[in-house]
MOPAC internal coordinates of N, CA, C and O (Angstrom, degrees):
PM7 1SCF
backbone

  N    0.0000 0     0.00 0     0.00 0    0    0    0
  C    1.4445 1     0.00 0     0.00 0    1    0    0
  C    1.5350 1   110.05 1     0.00 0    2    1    0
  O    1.2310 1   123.35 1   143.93 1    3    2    1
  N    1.1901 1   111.19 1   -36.07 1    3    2    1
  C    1.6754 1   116.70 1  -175.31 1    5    3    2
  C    1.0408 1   103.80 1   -75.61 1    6    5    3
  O    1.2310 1   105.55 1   156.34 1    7    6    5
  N    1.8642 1   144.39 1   -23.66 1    7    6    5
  C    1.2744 1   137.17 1   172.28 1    9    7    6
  C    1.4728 1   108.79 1   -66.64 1   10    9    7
  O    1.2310 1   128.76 1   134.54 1   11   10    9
  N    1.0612 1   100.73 1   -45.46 1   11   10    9
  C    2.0037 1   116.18 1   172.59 1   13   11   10
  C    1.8799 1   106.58 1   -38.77 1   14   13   11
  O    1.2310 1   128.79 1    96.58 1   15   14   13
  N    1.0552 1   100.67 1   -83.42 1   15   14   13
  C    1.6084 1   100.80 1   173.16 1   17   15   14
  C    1.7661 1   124.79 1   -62.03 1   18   17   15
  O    1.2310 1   126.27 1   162.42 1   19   18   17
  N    1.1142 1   105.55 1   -17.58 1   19   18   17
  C    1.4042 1   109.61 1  -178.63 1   21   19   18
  C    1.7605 1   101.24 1   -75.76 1   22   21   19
  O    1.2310 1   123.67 1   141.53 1   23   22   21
  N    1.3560 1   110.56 1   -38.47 1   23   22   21
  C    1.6540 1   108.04 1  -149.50 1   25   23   22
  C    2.3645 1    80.32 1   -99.45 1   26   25   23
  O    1.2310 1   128.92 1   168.59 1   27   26   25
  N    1.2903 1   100.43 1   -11.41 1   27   26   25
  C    1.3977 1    80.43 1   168.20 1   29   27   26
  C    1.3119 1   130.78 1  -127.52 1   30   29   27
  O    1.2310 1   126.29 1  -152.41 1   31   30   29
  N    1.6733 1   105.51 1    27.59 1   31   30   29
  C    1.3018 1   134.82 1   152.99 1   33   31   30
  C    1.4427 1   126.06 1   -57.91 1   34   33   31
  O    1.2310 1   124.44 1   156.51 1   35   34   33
  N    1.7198 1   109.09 1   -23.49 1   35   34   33
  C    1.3743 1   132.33 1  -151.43 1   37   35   34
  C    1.9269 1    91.84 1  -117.94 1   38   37   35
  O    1.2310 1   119.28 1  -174.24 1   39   38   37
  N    1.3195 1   118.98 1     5.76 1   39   38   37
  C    1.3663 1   138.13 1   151.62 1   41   39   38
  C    1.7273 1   102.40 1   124.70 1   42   41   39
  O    1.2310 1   128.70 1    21.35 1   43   42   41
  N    1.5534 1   100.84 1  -158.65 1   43   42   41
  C    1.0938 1   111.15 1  -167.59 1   45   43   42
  C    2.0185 1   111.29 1   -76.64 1   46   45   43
  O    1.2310 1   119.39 1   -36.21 1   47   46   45
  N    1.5886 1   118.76 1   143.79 1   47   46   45
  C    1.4909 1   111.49 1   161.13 1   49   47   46
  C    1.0599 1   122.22 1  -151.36 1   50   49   47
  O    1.2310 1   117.57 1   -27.89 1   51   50   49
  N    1.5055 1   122.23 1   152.11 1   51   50   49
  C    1.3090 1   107.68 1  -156.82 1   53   51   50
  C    1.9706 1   100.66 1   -86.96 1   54   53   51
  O    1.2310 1   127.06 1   -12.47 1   55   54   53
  N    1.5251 1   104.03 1   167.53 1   55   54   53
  C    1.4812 1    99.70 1  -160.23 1   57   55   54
  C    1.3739 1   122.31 1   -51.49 1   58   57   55
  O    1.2310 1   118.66 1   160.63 1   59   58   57
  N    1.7091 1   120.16 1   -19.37 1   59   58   57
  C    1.3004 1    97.91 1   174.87 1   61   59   58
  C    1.5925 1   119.50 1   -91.15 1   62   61   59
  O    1.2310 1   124.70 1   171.55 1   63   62   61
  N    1.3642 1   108.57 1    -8.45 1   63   62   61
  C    1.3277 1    95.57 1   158.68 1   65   63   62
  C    1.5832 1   115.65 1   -73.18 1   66   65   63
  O    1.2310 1   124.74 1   146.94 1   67   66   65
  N    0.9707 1   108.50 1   -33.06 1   67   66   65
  C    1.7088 1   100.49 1   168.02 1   69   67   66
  C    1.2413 1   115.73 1   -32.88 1   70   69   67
  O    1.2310 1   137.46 1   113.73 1   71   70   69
  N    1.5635 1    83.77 1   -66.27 1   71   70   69
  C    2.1111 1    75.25 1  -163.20 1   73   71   70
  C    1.7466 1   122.83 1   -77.80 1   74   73   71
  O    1.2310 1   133.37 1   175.16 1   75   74   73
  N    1.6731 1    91.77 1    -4.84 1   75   74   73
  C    1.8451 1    89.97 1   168.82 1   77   75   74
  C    1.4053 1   113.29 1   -83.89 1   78   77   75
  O    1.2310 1   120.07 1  -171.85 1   79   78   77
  N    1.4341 1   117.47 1     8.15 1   79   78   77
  C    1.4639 1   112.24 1   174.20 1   81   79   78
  C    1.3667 1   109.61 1  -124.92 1   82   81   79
  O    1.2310 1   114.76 1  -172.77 1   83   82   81
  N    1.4043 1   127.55 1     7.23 1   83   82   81
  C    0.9118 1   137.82 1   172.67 1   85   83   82
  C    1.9004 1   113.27 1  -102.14 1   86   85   83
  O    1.2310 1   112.42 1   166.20 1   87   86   85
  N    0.7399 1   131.90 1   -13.80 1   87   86   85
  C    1.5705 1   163.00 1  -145.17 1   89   87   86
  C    1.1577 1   107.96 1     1.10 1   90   89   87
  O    1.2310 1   120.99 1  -117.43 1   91   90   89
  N    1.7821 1   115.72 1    62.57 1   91   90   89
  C    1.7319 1   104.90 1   166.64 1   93   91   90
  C    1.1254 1   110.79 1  -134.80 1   94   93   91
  O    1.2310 1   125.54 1    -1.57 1   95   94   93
  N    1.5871 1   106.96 1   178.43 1   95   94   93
  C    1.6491 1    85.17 1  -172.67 1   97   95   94
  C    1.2428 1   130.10 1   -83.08 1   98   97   95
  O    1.2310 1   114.79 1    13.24 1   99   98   97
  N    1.7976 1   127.48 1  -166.76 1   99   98   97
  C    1.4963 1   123.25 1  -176.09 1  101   99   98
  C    1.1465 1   114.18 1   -47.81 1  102  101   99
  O    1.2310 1   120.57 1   126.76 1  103  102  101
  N    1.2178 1   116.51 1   -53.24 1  103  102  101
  C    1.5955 1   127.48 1  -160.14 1  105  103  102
  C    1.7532 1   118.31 1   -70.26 1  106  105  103
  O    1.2310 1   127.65 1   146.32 1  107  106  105
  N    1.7693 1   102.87 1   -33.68 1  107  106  105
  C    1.5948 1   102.12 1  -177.97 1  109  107  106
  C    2.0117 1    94.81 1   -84.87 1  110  109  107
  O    1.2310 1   124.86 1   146.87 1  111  110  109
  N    1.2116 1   108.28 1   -33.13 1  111  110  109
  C    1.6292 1   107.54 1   176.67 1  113  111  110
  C    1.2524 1   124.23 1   -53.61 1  114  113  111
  O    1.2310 1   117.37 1   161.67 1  115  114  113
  N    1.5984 1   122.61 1   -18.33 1  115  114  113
  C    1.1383 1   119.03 1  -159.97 1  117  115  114
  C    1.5508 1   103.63 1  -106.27 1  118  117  115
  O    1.2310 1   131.66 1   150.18 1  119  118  117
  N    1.8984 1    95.09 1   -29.82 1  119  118  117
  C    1.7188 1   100.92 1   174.83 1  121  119  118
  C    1.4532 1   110.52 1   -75.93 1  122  121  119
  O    1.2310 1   112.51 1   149.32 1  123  122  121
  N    1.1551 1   131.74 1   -30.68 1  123  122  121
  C    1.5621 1   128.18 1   160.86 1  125  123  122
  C    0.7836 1   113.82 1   -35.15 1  126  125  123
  O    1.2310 1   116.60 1   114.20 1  127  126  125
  N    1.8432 1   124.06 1   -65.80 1  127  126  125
  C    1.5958 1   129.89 1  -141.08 1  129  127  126
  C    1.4113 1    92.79 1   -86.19 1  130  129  127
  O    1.2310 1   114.05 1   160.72 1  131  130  129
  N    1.4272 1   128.86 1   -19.28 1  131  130  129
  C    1.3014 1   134.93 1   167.02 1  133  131  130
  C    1.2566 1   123.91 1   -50.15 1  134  133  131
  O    1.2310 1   127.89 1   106.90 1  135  134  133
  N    1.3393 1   102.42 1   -73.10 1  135  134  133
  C    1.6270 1   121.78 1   155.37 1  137  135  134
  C    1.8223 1   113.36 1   -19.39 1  138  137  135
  O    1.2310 1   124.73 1   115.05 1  139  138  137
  N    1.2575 1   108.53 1   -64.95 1  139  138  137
  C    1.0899 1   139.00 1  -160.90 1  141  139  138
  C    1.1668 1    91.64 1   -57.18 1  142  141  139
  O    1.2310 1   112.48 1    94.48 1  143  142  141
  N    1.3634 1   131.79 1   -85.52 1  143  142  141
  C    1.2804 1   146.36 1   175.33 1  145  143  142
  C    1.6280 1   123.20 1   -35.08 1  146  145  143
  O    1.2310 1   120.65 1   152.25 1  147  146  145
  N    1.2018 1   116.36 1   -27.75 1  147  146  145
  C    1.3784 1   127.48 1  -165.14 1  149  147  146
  C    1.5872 1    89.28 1   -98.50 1  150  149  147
  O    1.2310 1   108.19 1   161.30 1  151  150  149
  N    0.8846 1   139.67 1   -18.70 1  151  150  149
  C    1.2964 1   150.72 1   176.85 1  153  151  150
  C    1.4209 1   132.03 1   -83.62 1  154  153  151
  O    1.2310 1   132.45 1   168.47 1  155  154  153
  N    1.5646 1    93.55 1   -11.53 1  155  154  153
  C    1.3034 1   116.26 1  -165.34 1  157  155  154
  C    1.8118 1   132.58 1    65.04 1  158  157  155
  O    1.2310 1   123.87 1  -170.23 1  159  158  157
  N    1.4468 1   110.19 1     9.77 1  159  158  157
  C    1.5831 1   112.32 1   179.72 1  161  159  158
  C    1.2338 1   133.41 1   -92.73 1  162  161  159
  O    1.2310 1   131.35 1  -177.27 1  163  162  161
  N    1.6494 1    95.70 1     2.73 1  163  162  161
  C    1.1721 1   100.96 1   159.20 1  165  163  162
  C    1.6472 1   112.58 1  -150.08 1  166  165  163
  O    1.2310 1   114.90 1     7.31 1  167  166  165
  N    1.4450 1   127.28 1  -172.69 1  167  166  165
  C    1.6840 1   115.94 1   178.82 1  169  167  166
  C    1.8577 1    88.44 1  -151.10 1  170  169  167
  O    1.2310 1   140.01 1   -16.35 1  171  170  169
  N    1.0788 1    78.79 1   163.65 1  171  170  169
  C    2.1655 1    96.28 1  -150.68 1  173  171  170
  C    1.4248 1    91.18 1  -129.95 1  174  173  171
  O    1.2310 1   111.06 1   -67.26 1  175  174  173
  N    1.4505 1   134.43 1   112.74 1  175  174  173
  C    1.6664 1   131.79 1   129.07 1  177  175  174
  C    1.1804 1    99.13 1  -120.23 1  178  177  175
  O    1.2310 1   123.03 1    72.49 1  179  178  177
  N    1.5155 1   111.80 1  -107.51 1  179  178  177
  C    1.4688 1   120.30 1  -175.57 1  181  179  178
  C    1.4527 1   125.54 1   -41.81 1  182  181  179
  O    1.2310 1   130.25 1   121.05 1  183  182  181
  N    1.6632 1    97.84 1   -58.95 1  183  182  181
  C    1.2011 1   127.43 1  -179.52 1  185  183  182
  C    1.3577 1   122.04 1  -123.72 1  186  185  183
  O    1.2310 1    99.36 1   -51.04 1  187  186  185
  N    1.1238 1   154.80 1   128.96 1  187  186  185
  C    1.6911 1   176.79 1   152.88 1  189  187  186
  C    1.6615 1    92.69 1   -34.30 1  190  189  187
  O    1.2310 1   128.86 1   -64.38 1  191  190  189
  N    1.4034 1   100.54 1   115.62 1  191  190  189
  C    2.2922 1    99.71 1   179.54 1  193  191  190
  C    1.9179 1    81.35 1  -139.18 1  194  193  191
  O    1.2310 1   140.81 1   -21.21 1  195  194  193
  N    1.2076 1    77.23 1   158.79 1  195  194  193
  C    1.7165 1    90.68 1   163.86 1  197  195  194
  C    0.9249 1   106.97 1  -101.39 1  198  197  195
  O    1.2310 1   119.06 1   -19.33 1  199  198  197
  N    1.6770 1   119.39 1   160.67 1  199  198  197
  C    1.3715 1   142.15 1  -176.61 1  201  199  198
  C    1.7353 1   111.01 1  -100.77 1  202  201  199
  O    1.2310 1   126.48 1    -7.85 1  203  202  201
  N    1.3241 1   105.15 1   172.15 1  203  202  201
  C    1.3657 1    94.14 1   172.20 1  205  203  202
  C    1.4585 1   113.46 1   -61.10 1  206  205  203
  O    1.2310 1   130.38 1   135.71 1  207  206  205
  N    0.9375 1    97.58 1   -44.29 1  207  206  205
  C    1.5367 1   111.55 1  -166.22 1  209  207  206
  C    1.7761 1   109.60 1   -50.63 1  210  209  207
  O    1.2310 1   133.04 1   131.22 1  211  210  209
  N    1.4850 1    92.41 1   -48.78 1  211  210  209
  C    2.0211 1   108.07 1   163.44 1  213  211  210
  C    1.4782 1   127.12 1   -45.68 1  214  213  211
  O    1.2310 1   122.97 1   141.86 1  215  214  213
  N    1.7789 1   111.91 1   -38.14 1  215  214  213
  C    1.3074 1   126.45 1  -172.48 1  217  215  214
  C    1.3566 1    87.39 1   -87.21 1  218  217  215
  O    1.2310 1   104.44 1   144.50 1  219  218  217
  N    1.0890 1   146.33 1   -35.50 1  219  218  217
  C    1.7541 1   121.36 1  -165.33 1  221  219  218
  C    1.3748 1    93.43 1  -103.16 1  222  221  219
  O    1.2310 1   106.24 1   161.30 1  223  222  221
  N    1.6104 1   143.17 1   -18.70 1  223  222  221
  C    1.4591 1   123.09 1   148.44 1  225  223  222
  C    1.3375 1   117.50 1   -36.49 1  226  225  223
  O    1.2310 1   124.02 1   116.04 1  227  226  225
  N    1.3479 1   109.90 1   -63.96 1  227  226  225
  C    1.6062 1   115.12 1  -177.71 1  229  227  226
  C    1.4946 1   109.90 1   -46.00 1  230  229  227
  O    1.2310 1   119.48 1   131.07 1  231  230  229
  N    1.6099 1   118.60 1   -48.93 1  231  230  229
  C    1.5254 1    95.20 1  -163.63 1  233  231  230
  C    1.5417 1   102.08 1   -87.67 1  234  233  231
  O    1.2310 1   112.46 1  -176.57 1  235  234  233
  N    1.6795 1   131.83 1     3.43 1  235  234  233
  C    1.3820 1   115.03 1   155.56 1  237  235  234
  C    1.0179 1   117.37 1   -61.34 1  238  237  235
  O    1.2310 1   119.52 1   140.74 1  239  238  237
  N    1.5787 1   118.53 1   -39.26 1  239  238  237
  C    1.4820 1   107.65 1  -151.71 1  241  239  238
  C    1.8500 1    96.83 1   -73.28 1  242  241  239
  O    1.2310 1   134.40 1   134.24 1  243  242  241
  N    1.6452 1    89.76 1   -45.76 1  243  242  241
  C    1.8680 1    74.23 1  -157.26 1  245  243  242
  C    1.6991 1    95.22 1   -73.39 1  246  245  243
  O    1.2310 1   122.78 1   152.23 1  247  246  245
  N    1.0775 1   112.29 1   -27.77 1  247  246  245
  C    2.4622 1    86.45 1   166.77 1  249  247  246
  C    1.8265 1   101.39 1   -36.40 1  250  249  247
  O    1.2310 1   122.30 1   111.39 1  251  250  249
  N    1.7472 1   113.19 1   -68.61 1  251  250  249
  C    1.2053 1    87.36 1  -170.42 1  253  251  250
  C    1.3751 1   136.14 1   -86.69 1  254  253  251
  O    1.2310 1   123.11 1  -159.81 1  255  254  253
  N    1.6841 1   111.64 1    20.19 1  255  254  253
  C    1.1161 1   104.80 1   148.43 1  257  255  254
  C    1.5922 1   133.98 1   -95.84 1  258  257  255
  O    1.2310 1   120.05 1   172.89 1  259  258  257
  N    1.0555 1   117.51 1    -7.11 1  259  258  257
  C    1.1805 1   142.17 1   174.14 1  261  259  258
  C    1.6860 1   111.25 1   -68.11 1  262  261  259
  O    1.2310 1   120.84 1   130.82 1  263  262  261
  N    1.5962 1   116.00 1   -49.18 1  263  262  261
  C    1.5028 1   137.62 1   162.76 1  265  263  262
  C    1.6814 1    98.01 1   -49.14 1  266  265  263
  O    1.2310 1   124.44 1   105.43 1  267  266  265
  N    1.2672 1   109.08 1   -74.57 1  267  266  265
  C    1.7022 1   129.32 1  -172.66 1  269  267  266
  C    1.6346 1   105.65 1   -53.82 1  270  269  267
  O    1.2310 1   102.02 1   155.10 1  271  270  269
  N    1.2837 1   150.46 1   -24.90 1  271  270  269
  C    1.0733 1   152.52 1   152.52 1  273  271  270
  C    1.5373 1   139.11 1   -93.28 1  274  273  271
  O    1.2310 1   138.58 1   164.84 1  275  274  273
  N    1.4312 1    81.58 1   -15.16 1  275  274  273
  C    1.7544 1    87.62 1  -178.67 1  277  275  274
  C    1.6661 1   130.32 1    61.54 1  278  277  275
  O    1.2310 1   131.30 1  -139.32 1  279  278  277
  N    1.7378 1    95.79 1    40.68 1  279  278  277
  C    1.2961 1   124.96 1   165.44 1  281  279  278
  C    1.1206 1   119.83 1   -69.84 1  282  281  279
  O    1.2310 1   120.10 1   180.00 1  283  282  281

């Protein structure tokens, strides 16, 4: 999930660049971006962008991964 917002923190792409920067396969990529979307953190036509709601996921997660690893 953190590759998801990380690689579309760095702006908007359309899904197959998604998933070549995300590096998994079709099937777990599509249930993410699903996830993702149904959640509201991100919005899907052309191109895959994060939402607000996406940008302050991202900086929870990596605080608590950053806390949780000692990054």
């Amino acid at each position: 999930m953190a590759r998801f917002l990380d690689a579309l923190a760095e702006g908007p792409r359309t899904r197959s660049q998604l998933q070549r920067a995300v590096g998994v396969n079709y099937d777990i990529f599509t249930r993410y971006l699903d996830l993702l979307q149904e959640r509201g953190h991100v919005e899907s036509g052309d191109e895959v962008a994060l939402t607000a709601s996406g940008l302050r996921l991202r900086a929870e997660l990596r605080a608590w991964l950053d806390n949780l690893f000692g990054v």
